[in-house]
MOPAC internal coordinates of N, CA, C and O (Angstrom, degrees):
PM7 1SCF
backbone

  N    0.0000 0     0.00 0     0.00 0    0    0    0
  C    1.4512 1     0.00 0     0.00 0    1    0    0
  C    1.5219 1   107.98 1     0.00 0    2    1    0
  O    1.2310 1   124.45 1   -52.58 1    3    2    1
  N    1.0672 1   109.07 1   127.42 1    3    2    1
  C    1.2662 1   123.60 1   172.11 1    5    3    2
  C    1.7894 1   118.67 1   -84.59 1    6    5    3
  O    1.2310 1   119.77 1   -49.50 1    7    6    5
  N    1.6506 1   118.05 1   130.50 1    7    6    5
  C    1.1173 1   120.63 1  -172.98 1    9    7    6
  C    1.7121 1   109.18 1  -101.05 1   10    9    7
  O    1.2310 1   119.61 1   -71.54 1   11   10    9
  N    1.4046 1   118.34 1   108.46 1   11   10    9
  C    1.3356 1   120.27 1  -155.95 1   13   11   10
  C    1.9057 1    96.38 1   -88.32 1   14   13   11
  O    1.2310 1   124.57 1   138.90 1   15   14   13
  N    1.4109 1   108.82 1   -41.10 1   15   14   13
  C    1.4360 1   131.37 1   161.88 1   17   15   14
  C    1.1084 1   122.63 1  -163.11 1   18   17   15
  O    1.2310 1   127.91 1     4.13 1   19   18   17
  N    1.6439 1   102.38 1  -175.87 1   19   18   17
  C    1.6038 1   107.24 1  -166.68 1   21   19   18
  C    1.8516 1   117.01 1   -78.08 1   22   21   19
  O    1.2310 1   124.45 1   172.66 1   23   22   21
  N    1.4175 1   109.06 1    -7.34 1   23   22   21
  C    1.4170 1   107.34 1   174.25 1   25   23   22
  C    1.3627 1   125.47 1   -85.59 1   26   25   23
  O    1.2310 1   131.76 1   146.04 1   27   26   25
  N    1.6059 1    94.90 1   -33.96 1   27   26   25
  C    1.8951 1   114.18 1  -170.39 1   29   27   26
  C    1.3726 1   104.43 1   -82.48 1   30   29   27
  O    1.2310 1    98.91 1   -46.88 1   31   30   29
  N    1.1031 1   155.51 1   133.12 1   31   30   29
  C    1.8578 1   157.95 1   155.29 1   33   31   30
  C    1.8137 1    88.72 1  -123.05 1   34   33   31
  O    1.2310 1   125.88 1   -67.42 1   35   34   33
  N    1.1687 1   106.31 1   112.58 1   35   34   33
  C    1.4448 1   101.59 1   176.01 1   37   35   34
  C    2.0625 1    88.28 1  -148.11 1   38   37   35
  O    1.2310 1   122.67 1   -47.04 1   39   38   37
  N    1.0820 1   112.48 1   132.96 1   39   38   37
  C    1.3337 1   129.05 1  -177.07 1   41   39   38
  C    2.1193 1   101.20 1   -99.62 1   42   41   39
  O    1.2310 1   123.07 1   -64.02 1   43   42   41
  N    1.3355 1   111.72 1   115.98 1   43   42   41
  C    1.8277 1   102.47 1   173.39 1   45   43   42
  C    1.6455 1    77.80 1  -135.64 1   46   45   43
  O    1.2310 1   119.77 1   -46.93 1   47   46   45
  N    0.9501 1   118.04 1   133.07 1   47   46   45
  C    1.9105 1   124.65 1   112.71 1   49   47   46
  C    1.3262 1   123.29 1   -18.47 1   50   49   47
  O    1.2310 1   131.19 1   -65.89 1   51   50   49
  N    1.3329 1    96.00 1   114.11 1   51   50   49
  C    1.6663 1    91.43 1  -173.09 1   53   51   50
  C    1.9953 1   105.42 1  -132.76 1   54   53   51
  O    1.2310 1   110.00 1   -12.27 1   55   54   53
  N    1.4355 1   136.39 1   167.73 1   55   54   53
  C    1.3500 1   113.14 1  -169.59 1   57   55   54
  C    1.6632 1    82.23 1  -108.32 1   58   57   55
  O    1.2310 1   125.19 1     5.37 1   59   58   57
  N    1.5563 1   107.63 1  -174.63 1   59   58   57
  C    1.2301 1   115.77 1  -158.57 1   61   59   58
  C    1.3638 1   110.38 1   -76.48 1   62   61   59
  O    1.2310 1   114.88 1   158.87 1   63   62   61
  N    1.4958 1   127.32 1   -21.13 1   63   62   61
  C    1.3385 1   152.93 1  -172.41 1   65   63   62
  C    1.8174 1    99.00 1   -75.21 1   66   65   63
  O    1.2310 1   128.15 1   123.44 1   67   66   65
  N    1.4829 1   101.92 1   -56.56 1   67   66   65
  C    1.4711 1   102.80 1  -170.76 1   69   67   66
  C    1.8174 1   116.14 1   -70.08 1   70   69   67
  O    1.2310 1   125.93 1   165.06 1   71   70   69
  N    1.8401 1   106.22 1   -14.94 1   71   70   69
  C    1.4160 1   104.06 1   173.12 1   73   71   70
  C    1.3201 1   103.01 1   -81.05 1   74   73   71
  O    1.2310 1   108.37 1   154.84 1   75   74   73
  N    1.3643 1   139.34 1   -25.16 1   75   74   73
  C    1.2006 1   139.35 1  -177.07 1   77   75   74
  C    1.4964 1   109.27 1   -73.63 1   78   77   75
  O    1.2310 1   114.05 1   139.54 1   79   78   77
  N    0.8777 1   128.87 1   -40.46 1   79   78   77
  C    1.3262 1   135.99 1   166.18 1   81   79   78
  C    1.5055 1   123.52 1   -54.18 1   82   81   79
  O    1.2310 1   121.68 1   141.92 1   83   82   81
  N    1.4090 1   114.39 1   -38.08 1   83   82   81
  C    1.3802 1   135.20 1  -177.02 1   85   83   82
  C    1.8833 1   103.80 1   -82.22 1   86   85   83
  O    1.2310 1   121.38 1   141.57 1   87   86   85
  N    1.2205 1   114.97 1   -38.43 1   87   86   85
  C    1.0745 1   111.86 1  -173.15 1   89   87   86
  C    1.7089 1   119.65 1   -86.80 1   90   89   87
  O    1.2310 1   126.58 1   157.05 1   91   90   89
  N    1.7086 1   104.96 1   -22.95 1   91   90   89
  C    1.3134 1   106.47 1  -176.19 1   93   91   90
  C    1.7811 1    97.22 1   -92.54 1   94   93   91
  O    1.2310 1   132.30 1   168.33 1   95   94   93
  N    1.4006 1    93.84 1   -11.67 1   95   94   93
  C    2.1387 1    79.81 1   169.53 1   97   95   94
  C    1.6600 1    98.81 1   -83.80 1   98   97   95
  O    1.2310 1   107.34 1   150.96 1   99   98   97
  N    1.3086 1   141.20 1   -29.04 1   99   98   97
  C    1.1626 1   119.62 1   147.96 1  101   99   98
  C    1.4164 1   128.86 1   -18.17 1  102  101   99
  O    1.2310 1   120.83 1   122.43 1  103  102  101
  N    1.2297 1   116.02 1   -57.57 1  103  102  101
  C    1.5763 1   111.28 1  -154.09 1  105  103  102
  C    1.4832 1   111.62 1   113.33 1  106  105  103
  O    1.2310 1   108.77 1   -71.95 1  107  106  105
  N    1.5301 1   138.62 1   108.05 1  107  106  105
  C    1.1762 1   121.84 1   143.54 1  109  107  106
  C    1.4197 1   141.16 1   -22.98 1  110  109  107
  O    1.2310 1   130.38 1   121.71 1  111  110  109
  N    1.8119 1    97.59 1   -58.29 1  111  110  109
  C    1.0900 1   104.35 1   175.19 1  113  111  110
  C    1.9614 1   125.02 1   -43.52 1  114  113  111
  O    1.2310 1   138.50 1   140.92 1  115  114  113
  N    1.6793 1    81.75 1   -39.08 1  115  114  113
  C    1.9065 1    77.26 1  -179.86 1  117  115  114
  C    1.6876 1   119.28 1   -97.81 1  118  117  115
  O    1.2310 1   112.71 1  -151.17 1  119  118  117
  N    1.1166 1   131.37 1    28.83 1  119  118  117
  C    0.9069 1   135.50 1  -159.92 1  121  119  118
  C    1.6239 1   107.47 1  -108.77 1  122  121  119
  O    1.2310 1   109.08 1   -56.57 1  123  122  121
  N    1.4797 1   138.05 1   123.43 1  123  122  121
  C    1.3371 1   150.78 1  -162.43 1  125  123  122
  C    2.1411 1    91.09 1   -72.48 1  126  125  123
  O    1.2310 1   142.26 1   -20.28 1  127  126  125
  N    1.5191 1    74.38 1   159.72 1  127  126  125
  C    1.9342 1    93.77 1   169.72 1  129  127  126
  C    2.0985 1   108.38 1   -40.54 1  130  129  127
  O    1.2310 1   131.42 1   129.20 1  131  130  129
  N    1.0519 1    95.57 1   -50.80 1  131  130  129
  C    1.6052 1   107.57 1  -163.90 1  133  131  130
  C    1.5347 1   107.06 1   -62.75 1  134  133  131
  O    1.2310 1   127.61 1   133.28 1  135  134  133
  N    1.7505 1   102.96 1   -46.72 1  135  134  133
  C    1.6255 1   131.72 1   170.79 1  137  135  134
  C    1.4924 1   106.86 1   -26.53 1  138  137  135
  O    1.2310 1   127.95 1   110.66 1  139  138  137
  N    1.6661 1   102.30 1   -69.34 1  139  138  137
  C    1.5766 1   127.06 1  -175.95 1  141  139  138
  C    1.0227 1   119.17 1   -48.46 1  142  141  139
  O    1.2310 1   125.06 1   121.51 1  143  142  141
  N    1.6333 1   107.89 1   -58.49 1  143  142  141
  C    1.3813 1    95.88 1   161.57 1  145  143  142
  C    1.5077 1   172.47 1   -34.40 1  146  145  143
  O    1.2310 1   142.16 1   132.05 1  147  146  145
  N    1.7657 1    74.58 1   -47.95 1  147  146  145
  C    1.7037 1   116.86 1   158.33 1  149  147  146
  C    1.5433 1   119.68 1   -37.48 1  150  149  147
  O    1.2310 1   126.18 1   129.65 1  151  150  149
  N    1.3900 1   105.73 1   -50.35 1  151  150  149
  C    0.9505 1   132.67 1  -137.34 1  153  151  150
  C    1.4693 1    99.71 1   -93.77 1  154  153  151
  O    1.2310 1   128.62 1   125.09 1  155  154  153
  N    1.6940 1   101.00 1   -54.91 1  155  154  153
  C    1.9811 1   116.82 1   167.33 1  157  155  154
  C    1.5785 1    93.40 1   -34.25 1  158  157  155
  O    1.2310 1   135.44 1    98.12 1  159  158  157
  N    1.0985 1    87.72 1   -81.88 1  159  158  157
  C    2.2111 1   101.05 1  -176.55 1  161  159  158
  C    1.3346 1   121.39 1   -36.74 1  162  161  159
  O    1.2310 1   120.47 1   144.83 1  163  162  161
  N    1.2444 1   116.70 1   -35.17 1  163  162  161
  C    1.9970 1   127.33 1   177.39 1  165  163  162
  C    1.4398 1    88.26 1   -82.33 1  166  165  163
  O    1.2310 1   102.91 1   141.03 1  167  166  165
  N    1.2330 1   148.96 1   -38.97 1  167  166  165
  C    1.6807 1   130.20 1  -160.60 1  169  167  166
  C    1.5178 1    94.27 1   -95.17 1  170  169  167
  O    1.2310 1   112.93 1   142.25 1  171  170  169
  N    1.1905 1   130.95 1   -37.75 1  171  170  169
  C    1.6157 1   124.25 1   171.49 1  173  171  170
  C    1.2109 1   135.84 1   -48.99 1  174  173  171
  O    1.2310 1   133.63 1   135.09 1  175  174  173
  N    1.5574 1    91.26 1   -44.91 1  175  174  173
  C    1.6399 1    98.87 1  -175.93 1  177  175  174
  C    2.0459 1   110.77 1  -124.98 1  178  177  175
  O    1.2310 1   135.13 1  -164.82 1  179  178  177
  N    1.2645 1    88.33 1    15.18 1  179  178  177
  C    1.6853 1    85.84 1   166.17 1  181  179  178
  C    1.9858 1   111.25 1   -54.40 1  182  181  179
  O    1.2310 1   123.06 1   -43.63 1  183  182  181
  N    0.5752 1   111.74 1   136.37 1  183  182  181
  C    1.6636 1   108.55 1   172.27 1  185  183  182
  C    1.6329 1   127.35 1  -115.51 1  186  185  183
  O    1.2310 1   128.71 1  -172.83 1  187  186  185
  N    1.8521 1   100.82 1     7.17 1  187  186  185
  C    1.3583 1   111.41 1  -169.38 1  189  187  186
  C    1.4761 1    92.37 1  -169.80 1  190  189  187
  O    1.2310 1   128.68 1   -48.49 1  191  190  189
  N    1.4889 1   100.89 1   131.51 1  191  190  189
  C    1.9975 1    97.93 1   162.50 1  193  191  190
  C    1.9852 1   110.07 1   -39.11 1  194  193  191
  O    1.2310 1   133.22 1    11.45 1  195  194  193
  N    1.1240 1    92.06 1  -168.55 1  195  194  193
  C    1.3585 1   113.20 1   175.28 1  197  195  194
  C    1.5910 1   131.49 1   -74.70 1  198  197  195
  O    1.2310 1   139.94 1   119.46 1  199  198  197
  N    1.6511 1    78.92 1   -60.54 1  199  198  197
  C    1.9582 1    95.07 1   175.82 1  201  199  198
  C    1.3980 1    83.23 1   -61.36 1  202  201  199
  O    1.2310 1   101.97 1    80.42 1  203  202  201
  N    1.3232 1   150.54 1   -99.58 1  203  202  201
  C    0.9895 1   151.13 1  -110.95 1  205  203  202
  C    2.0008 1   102.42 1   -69.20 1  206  205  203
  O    1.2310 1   124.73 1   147.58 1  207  206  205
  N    1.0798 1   108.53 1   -32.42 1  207  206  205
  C    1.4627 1   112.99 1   173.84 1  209  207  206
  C    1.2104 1    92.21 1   -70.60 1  210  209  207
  O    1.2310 1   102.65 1   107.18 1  211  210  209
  N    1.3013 1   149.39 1   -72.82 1  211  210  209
  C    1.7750 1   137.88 1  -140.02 1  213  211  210
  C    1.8962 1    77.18 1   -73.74 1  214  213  211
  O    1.2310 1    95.77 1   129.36 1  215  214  213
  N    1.0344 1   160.18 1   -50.64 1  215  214  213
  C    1.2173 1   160.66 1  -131.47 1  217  215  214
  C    2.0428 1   102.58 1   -73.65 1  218  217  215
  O    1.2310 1   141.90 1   110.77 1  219  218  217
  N    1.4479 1    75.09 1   -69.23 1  219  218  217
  C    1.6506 1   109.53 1   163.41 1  221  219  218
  C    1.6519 1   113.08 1   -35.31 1  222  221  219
  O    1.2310 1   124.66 1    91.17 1  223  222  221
  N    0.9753 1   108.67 1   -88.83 1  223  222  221
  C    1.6699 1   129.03 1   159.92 1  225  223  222
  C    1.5179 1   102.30 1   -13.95 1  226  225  223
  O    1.2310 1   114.95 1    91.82 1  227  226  225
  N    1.4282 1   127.17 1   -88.18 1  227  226  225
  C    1.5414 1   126.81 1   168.05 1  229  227  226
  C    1.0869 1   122.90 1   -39.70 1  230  229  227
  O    1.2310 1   113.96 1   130.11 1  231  230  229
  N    1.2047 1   129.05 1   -49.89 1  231  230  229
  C    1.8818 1   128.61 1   179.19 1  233  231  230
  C    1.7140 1   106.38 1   -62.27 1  234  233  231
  O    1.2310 1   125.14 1   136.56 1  235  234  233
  N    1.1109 1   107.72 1   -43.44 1  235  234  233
  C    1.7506 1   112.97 1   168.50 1  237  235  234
  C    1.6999 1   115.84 1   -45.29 1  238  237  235
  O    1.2310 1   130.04 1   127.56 1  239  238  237
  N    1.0831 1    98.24 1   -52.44 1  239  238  237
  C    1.8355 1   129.88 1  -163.42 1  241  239  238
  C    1.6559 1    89.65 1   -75.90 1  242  241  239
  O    1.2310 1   109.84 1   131.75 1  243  242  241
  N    1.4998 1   136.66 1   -48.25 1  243  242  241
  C    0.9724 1   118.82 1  -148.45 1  245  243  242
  C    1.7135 1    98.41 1  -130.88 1  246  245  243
  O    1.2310 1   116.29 1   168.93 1  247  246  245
  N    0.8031 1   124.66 1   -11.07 1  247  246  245
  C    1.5057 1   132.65 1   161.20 1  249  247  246
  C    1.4206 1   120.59 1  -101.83 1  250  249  247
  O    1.2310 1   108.08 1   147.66 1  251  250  249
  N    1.4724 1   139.88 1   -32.34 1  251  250  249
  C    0.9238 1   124.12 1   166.84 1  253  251  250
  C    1.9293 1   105.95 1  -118.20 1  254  253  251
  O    1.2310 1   120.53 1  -150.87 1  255  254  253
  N    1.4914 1   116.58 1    29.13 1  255  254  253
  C    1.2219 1    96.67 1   162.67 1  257  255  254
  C    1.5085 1   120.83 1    83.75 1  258  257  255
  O    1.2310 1   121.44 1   151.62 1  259  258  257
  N    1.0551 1   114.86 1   -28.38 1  259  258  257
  C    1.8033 1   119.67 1  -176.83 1  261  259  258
  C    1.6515 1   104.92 1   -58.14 1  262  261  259
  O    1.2310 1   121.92 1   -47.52 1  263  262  261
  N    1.4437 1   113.94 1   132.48 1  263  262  261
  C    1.6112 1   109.96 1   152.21 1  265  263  262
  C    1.5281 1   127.32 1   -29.94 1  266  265  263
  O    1.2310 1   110.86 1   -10.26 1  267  266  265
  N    0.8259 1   134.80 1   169.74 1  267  266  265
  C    1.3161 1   135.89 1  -173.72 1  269  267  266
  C    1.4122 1   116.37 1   -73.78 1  270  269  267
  O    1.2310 1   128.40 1   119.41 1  271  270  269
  N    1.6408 1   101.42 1   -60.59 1  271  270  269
  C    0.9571 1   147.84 1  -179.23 1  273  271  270
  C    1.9251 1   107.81 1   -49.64 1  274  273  271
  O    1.2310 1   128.17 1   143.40 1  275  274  273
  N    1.5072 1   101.88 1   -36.60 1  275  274  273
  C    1.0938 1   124.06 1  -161.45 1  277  275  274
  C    2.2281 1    93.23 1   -85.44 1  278  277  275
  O    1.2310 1   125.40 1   135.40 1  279  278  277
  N    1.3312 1   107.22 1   -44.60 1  279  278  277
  C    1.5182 1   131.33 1  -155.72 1  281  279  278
  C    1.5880 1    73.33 1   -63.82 1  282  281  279
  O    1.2310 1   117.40 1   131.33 1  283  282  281
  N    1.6342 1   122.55 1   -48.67 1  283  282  281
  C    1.4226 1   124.14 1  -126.30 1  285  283  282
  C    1.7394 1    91.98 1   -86.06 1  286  285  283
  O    1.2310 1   119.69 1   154.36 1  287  286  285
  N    0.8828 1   118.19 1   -25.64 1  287  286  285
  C    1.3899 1   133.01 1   174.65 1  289  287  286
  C    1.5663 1   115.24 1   -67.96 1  290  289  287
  O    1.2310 1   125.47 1   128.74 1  291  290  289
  N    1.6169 1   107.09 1   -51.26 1  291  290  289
  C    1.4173 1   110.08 1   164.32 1  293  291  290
  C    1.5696 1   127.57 1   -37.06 1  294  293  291
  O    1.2310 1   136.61 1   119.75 1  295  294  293
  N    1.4598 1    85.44 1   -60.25 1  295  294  293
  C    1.2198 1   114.54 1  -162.95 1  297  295  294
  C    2.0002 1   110.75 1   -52.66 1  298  297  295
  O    1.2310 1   132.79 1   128.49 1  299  298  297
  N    1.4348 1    92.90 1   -51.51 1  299  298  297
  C    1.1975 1   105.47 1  -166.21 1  301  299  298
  C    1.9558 1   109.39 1   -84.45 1  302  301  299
  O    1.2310 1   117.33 1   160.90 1  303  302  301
  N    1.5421 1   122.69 1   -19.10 1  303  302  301
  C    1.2645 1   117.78 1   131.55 1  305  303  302
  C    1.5046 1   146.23 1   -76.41 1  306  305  303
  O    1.2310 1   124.75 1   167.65 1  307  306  305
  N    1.4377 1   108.49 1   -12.35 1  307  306  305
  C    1.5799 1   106.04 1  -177.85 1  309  307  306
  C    1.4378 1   123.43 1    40.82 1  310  309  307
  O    1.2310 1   133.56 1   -95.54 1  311  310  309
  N    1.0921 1    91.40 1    84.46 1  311  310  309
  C    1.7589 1    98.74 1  -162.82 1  313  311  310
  C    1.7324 1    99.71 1   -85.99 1  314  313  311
  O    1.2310 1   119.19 1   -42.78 1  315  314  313
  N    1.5201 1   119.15 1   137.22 1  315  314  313
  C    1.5171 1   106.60 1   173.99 1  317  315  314
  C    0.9730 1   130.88 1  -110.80 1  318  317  315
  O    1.2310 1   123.14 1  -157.83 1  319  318  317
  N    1.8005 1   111.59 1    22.17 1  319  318  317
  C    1.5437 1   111.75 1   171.60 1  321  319  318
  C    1.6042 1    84.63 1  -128.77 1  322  321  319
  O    1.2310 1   130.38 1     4.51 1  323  322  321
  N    1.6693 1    97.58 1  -175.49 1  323  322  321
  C    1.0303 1   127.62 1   168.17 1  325  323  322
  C    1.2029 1   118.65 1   -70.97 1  326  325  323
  O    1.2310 1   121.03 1   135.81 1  327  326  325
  N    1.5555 1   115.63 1   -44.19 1  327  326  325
  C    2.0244 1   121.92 1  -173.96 1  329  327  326
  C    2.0894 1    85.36 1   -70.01 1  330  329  327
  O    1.2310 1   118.76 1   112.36 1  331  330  329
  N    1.2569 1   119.98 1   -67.64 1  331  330  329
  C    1.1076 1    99.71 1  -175.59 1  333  331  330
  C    1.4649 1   142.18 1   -50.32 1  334  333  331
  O    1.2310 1   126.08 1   161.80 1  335  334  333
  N    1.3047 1   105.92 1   -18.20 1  335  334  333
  C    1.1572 1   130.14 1   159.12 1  337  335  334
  C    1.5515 1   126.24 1   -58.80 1  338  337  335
  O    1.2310 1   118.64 1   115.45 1  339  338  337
  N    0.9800 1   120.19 1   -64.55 1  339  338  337
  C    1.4609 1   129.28 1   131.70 1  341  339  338
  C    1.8381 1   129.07 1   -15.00 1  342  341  339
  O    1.2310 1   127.23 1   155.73 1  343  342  341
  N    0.8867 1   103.70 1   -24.27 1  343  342  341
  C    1.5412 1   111.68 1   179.39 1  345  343  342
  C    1.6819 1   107.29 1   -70.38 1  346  345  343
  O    1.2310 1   129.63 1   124.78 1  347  346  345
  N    1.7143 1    99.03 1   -55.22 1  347  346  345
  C    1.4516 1   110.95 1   178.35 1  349  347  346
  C    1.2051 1   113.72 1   -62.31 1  350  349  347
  O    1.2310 1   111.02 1   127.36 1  351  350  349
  N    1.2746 1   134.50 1   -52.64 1  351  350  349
  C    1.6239 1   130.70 1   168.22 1  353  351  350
  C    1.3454 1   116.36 1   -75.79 1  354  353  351
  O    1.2310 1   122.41 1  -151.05 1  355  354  353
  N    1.1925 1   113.00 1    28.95 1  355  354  353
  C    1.6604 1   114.56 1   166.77 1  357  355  354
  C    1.3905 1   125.87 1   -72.62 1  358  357  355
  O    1.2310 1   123.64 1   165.47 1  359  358  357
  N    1.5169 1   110.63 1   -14.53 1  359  358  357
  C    1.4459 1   116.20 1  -140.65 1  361  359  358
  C    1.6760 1    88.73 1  -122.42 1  362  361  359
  O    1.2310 1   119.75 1   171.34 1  363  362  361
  N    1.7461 1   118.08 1    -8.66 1  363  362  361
  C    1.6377 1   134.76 1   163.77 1  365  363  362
  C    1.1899 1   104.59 1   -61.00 1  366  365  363
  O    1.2310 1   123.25 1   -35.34 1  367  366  365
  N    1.5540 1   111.38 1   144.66 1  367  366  365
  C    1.4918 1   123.11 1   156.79 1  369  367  366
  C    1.2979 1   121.04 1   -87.91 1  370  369  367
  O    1.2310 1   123.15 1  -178.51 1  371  370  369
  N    1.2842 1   111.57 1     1.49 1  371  370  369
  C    1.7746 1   111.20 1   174.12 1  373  371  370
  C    1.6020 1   104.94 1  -103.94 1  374  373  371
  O    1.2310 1   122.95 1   -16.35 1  375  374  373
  N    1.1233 1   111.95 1   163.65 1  375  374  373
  C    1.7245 1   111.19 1  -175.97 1  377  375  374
  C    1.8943 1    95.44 1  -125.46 1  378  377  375
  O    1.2310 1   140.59 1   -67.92 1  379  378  377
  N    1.1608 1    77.66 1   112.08 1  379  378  377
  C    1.8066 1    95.86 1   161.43 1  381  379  378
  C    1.3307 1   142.11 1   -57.41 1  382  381  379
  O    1.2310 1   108.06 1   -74.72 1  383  382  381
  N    1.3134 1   139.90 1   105.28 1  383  382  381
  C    1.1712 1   142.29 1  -152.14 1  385  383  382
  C    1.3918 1   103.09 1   -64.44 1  386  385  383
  O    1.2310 1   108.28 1   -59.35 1  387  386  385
  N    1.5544 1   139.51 1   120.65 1  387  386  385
  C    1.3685 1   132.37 1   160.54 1  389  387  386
  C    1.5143 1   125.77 1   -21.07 1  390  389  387
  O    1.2310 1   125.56 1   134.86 1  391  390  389
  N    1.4152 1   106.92 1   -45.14 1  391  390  389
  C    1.4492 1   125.02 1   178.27 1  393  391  390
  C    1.8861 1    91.31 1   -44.49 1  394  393  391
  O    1.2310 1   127.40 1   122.30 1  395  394  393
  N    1.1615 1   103.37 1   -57.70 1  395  394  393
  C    1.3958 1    98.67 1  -153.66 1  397  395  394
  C    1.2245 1   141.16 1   -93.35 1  398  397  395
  O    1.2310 1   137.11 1  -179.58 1  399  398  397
  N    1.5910 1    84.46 1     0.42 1  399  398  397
  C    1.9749 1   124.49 1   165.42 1  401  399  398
  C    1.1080 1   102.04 1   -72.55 1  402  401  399
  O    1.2310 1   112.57 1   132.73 1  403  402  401
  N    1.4991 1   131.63 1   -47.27 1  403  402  401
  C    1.6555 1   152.62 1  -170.61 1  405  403  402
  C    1.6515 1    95.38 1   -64.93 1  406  405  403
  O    1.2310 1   106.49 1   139.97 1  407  406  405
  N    1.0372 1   142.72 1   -40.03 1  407  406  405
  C    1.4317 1   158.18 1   162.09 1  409  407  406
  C    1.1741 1   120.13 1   -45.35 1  410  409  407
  O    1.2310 1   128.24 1   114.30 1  411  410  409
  N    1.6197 1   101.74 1   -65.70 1  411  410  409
  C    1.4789 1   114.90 1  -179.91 1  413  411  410
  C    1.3662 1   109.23 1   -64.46 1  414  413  411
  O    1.2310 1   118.13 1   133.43 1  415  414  413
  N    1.5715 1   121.17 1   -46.57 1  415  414  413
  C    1.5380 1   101.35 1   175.22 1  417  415  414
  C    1.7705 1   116.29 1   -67.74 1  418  417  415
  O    1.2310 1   123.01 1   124.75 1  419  418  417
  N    1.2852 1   111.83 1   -55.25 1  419  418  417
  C    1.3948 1    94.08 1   163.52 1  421  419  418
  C    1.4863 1   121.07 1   -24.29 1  422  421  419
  O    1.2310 1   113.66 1    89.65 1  423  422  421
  N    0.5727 1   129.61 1   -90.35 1  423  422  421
  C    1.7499 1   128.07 1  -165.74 1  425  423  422
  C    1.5405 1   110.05 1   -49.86 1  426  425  423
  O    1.2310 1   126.87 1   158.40 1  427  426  425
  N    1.5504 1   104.40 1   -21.60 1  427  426  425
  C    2.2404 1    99.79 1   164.97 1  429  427  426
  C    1.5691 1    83.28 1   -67.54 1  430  429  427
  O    1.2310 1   115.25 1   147.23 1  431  430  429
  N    0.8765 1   126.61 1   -32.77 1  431  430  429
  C    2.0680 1   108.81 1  -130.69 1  433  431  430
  C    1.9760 1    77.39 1   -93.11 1  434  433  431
  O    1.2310 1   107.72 1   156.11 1  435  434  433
  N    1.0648 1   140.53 1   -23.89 1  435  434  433
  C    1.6815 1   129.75 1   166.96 1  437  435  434
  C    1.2043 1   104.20 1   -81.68 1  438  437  435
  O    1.2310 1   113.43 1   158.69 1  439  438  437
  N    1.1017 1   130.03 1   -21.31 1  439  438  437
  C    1.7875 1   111.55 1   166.86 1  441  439  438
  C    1.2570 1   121.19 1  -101.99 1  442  441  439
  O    1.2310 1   120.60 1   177.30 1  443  442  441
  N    1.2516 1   116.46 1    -2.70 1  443  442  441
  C    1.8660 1   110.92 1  -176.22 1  445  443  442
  C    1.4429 1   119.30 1   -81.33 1  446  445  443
  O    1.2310 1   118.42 1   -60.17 1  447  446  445
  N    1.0572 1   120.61 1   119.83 1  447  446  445
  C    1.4467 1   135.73 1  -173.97 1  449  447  446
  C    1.8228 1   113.93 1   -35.43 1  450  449  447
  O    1.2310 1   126.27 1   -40.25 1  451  450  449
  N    1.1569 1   105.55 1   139.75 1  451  450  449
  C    1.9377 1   115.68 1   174.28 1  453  451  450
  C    1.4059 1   109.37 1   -77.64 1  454  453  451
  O    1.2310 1   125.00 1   -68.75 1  455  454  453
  N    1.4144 1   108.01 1   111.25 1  455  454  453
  C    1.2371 1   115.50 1   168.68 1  457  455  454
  C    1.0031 1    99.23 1   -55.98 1  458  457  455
  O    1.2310 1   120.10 1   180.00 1  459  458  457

């Protein structure tokens, strides 16, 4: 959780793209040891801008049903099969139709960034 100030304490879920985003509108310059870090790790392994992750995140959540929580995980690994895909909804009590795993990666594989 990020402390924006001393009045606001507000806790969101955020994907790895959208902390990177949050932290470089910070400022480097002002950003603590831990901050920096964050930040090394959010520019390395982002795998999608931002908009396109919060975008991502909702179409998951509201078209195929996944927890949020669950999308936010997706989102922020981009998984490119189906078995890996599967890893993240392992831990669901509902079982996902193949059809719609086959979907879900489709739609990572149009937003995931060009090496």
């Amino acid at each position: 959780m990020i402390k924006i100030s001393d009045k606001t304490e507000k806790e969101k879920n955020l994907t790895i793209p959208e902390v990177k985003r949050l932290l470089e509108s910070l400022g480097e310059e002002n950003l603590d040891q831990f901050q920096r870090r964050t930040l090394d790790y959010t520019s390395k392994f982002s795998k999608v801008e931002a908009d396109a992750a919060e975008k991502l995140t909702e179409k998951l959540v509201q078209e195929f049903g996944l927890e949020k929580e669950e999308a936010i995980q997706v989102v922020g690994c981009m998984p490119e099969s189906i078995e890996e895909l599967r890893v993240f909804l392992a831990a669901g009590r509902k079982i996902i139709e193949t059809s719609k795993l086959e979907a879900i990666v489709s739609l990572l594989d149009k937003h995931r960034k060009l090496k």
